[in-house]
C-alpha positions as CSV (number, residue, x, y, z in Angstrom):
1,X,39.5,16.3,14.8
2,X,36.7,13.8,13.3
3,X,34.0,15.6,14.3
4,X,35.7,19.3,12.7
5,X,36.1,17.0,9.7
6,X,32.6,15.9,9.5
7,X,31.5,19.3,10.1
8,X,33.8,21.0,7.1
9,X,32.7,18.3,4.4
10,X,28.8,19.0,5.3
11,X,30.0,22.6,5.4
12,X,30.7,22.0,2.0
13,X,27.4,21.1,0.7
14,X,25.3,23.7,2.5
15,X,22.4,24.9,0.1
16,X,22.9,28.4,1.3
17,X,19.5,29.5,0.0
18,X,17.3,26.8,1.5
19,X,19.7,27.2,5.2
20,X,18.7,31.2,4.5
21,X,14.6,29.9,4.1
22,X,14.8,27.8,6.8
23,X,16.4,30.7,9.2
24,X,13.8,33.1,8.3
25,X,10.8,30.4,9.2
26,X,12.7,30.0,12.5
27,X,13.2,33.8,13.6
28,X,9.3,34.5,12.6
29,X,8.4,31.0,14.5
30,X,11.1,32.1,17.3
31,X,10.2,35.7,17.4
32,X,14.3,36.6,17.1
33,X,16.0,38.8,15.0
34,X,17.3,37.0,11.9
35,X,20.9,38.2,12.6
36,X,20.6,36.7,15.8
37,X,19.3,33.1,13.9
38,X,21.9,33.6,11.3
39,X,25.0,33.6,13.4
40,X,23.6,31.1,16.2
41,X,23.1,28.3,13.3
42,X,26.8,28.6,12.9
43,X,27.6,28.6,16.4
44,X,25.6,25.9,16.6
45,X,27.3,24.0,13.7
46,X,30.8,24.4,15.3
47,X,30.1,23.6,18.6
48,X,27.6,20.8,18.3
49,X,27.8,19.8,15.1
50,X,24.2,20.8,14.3
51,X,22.9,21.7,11.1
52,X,20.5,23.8,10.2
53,X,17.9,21.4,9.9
54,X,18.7,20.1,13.4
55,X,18.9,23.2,14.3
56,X,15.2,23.7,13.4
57,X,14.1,20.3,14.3
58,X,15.4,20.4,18.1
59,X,14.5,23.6,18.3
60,X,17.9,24.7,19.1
61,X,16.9,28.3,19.7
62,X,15.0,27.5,22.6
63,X,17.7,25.8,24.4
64,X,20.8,26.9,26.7
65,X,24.2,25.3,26.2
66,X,24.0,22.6,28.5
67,X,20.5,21.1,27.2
68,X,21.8,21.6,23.6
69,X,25.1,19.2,24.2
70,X,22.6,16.4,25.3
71,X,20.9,16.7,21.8
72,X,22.3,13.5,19.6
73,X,22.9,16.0,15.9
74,X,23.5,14.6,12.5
75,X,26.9,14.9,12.9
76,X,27.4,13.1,16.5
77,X,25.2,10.0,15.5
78,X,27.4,9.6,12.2
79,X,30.2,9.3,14.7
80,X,28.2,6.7,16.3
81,X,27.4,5.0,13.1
82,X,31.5,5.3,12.4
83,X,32.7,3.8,15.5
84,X,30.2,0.9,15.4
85,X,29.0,-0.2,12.5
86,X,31.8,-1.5,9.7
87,X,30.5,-0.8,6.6
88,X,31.7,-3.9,4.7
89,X,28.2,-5.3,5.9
90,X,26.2,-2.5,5.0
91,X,25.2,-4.1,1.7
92,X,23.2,-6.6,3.9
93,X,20.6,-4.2,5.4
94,X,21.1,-2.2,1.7
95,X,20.4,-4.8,-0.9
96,X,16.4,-5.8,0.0
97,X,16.9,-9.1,-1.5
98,X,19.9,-9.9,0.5
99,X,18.0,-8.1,3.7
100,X,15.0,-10.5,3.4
101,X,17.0,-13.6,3.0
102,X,19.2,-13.2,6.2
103,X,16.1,-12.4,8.4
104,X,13.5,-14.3,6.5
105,X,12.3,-15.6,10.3
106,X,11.9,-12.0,11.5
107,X,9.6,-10.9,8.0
108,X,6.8,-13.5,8.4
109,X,5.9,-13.0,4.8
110,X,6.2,-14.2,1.2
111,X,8.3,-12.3,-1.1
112,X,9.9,-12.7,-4.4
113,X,12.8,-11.0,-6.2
114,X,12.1,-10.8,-10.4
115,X,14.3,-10.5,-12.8
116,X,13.1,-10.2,-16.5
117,X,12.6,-13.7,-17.7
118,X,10.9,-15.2,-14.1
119,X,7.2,-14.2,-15.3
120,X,6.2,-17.7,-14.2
121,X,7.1,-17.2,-10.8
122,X,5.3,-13.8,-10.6
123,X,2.4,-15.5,-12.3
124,X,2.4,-18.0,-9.3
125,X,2.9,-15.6,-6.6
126,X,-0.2,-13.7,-7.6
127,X,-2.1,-16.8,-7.2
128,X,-1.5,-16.8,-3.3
129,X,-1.6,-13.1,-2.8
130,X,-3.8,-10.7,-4.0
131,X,-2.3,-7.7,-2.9
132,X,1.6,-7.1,-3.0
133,X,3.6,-4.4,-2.2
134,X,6.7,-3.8,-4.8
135,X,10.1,-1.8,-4.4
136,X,13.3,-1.3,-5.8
137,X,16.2,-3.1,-4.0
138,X,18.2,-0.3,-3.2
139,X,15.2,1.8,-2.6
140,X,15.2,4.6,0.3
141,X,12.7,6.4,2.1
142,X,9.5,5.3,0.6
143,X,10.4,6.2,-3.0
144,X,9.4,3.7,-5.8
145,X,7.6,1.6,-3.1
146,X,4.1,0.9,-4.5
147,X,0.6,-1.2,-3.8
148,X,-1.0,-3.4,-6.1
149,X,-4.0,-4.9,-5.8
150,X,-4.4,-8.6,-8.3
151,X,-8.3,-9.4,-9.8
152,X,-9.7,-11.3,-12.7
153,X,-9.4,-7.9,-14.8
154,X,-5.8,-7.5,-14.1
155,X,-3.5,-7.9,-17.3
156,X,-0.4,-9.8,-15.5
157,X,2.0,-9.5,-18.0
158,X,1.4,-5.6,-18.3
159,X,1.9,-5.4,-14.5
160,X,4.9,-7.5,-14.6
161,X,6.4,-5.5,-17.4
162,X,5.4,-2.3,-15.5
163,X,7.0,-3.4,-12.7
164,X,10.8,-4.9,-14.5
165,X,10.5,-1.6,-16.3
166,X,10.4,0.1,-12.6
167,X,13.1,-1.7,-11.3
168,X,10.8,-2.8,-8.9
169,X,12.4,-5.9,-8.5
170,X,11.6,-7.0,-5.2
171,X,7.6,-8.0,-4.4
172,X,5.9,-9.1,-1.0
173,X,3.1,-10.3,0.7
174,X,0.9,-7.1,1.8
175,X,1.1,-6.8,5.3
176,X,-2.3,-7.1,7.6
177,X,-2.1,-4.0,9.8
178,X,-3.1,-4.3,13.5
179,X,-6.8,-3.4,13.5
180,X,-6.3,-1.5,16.7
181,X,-3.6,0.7,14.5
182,X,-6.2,0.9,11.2
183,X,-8.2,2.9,13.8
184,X,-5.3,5.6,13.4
185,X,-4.6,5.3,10.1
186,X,-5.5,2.7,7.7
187,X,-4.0,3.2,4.2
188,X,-0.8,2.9,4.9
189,X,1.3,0.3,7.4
190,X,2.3,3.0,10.2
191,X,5.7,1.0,11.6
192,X,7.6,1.6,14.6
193,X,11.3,2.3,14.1
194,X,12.8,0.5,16.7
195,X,16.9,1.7,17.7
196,X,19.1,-1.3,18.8
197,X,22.3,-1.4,20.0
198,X,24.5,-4.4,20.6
199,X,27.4,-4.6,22.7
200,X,28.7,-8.0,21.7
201,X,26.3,-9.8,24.4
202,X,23.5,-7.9,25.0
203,X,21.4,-6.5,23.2
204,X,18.6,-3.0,23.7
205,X,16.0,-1.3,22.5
206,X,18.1,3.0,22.8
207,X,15.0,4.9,21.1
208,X,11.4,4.0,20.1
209,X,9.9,6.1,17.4
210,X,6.4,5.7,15.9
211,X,6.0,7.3,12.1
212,X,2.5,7.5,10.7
213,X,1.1,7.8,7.0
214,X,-0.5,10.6,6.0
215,X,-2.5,10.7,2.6
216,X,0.3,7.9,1.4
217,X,0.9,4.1,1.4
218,X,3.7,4.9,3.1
219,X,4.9,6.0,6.4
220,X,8.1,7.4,5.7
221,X,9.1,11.1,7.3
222,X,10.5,12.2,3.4
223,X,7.7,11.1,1.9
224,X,5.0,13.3,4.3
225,X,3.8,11.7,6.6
226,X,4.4,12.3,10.5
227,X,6.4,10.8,13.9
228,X,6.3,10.4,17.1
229,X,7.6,8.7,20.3
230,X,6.8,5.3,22.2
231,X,7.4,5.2,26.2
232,X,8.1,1.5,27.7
233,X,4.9,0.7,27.6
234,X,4.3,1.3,24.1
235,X,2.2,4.3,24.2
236,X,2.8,7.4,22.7
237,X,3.9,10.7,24.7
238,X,3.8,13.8,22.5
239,X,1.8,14.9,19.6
240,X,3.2,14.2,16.2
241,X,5.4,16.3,13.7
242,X,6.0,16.6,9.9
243,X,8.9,17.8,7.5
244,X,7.1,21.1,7.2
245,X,7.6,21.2,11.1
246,X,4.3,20.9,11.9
247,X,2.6,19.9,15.1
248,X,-0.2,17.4,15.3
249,X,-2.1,16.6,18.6
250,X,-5.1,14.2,16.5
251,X,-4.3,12.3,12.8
252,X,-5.7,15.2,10.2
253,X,-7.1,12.7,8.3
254,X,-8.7,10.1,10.9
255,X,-9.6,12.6,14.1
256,X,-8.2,10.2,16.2
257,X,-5.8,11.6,18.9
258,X,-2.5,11.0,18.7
259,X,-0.9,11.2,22.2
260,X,-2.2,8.7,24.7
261,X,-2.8,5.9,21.5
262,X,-1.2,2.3,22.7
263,X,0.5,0.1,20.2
264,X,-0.2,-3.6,20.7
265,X,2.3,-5.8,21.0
266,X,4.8,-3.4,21.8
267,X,6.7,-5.7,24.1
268,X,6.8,-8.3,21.3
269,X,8.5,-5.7,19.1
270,X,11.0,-5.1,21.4
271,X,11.9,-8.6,21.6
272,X,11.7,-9.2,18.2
273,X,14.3,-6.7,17.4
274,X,16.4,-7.8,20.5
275,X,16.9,-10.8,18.7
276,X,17.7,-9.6,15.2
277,X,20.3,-7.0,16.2
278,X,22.7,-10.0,17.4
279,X,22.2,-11.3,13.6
280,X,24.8,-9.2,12.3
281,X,27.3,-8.1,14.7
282,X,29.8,-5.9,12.9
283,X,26.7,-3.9,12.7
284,X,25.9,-2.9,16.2
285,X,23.5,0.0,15.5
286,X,20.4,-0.4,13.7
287,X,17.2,1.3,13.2
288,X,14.4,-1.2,12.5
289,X,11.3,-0.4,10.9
290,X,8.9,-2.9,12.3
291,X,5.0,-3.7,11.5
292,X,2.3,-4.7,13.8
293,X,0.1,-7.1,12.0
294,X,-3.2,-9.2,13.6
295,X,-0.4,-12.3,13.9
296,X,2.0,-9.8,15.7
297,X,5.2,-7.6,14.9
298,X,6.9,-8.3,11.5
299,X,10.2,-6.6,10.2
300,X,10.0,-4.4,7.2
301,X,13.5,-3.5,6.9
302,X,16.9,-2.3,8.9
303,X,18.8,0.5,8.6
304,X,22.3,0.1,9.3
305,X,23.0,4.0,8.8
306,X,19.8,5.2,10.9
307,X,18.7,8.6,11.3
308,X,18.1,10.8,14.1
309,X,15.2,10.9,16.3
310,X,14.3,13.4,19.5
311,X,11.3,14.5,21.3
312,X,11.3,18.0,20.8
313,X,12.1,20.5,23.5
314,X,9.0,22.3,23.8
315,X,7.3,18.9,24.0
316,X,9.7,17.2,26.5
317,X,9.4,18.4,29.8
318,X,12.8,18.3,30.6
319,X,14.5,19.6,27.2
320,X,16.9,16.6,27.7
321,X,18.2,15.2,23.9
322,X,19.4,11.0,23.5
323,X,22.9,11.8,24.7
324,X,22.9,10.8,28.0
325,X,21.1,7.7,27.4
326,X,23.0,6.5,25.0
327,X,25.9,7.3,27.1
328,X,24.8,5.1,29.6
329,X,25.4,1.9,26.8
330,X,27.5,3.0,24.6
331,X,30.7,4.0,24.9
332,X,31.2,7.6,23.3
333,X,32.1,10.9,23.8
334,X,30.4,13.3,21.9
């Protein structure tokens, strides 16, 4: 009954003319009758609570009905995010300020939170960093998230003003990327989003995802740039996508190839993250977004609502979605 629920109120909010774009780009990409598309989107949204942007993403079309129940849909991991995370305590991983002060050990960098009359104290904080990086507080998916750079020319007040005026209100230390990772892609900090689950005593690492800038100074997925996945080891398996669905087997902007790159300190991620998902325990599922610098992994933020992640099928070799892993810790039926 939760899940029909779930489905109805998306129903609800379907932008029929974008689900009717997005089905043609499918049926030409698929080489299927648009009917055919039309009607096996809404199959797909009753029966596996798929949307049609799932639909597209995990390439539903190109699966049968058993590999397409092991896919882990918007729909199934918000019943995830329902059954384990209490959302009294989302306004610690929402609120920035609040965020950075509870896992101040895991960020290894200064930061400062302005208000209008602490000018002083953005006066001194520019004297120890030259470069900052500013966001809003309640900030989401890249947006309002900006890099300045501090010199002799640089009218402080303006920038400060700027900045209030932004409600930028939170400012940190710029992070000093991983020199092996600048080789990828060096104008923004490319983070690994790291899944953890905690079962009240353990801790693990469900889902490794690396997301990579492209033309931006940051490496969020809305904000276009690219993912892609991490095995054990910390390399990456497949090629990379985009929003626009596109594929890509080398970074268009560096040449470097994509699939086979390692991520230092990979292990030390893990741990990291380990640690801080036992910091909040009413919040058992997290997605971390976590930095490789040259002094090792640093936490940028958590999410305690995270989004949805799979290889997709015709890159995995065994069409296989995050279901039955996650089944295999967690205790759900979806």
């Amino acid at each position: 009954m939760g899940k029909l629920k779930t489905i109805l109120r998306y129903a609800r909010k379907i932008d029929i003319r974008n689900m009717l774009k997005i089905i043609k780009k499918i049926s030409k990409k698929a080489n299927k009758n648009v009917i055919f598309i039309f009607f096996d989107v809404i199959y797909c949204g009753l029966s596996y609570g798929a949307g049609y942007y799932d639909y597209q993403e995990f390439e539903f079309y190109l699966l049968n009905r058993k590999q397409r129940k092991t896919y882990l849909t918007r729909t199934k991991n918000n019943l995830i995010v329902k059954k384990y995370n209490n959302p009294d305590y989302f306004y610690k991983f929402d609120d920035k300020s609040i965020f950075n002060d509870i896992f101040k050990k895991y960020l290894k960098r200064d930061y400062l939170v302005l208000t209008k009359n602490s000018f002083d104290e953005f006066k001194s904080f520019l004297g120890k960093h030259s470069e900052i990086i500013v966001k809003p507080l309640d900030g989401e998916g890249g947006k309002g998230v900006e890099k300045y750079s501090i010199n002799k020319k640089t009218d402080l007040k303006k920038l400060f003003n700027n900045i209030i005026k932004n409600k930028q209100f939170l400012i940190e230390e710029c992070v000093r990327q991983h020199s092996d990772i600048n080789k990828l892609y060096s104008k923004s900090v490319n983070t690994l989003r790291l899944f953890t689950f905690f079962d009240g005593k353990n801790a693990y690492v469900m889902n490794s995802v690396f997301k990579i800038g492209n033309g931006g100074v940051t490496d969020n997925f809305s904000s276009g740039s690219m993912y892609t996945f991490v095995n054990d080891e910390g390399v990456i398996i497949v090629p990379a996508i985009d929003q626009g669905d596109n594929i890509f087997v080398k970074h268009p902007l560096t040449n470097v190839k994509i699939t086979g790159f390692k991520v230092p300190l990979y292990k030390e991620a893990c741990d990291l993250v380990i640690n801080a998902a036992k910091e909040i325990p009413e919040v058992k599922y997290v997605g971390w977004d976590v930095a490789i610098s040259e002094k090792g992994p640093v936490i940028i933020e958590g999410n305690s609502f995270p989004g949805v992640f799979q290889v997709k099928p015709s890159l995995s070799s065994n069409k296989e979605g995050l279901i039955p892993k996650y089944q295999k810790i967690m205790e759900i039926e979806l």
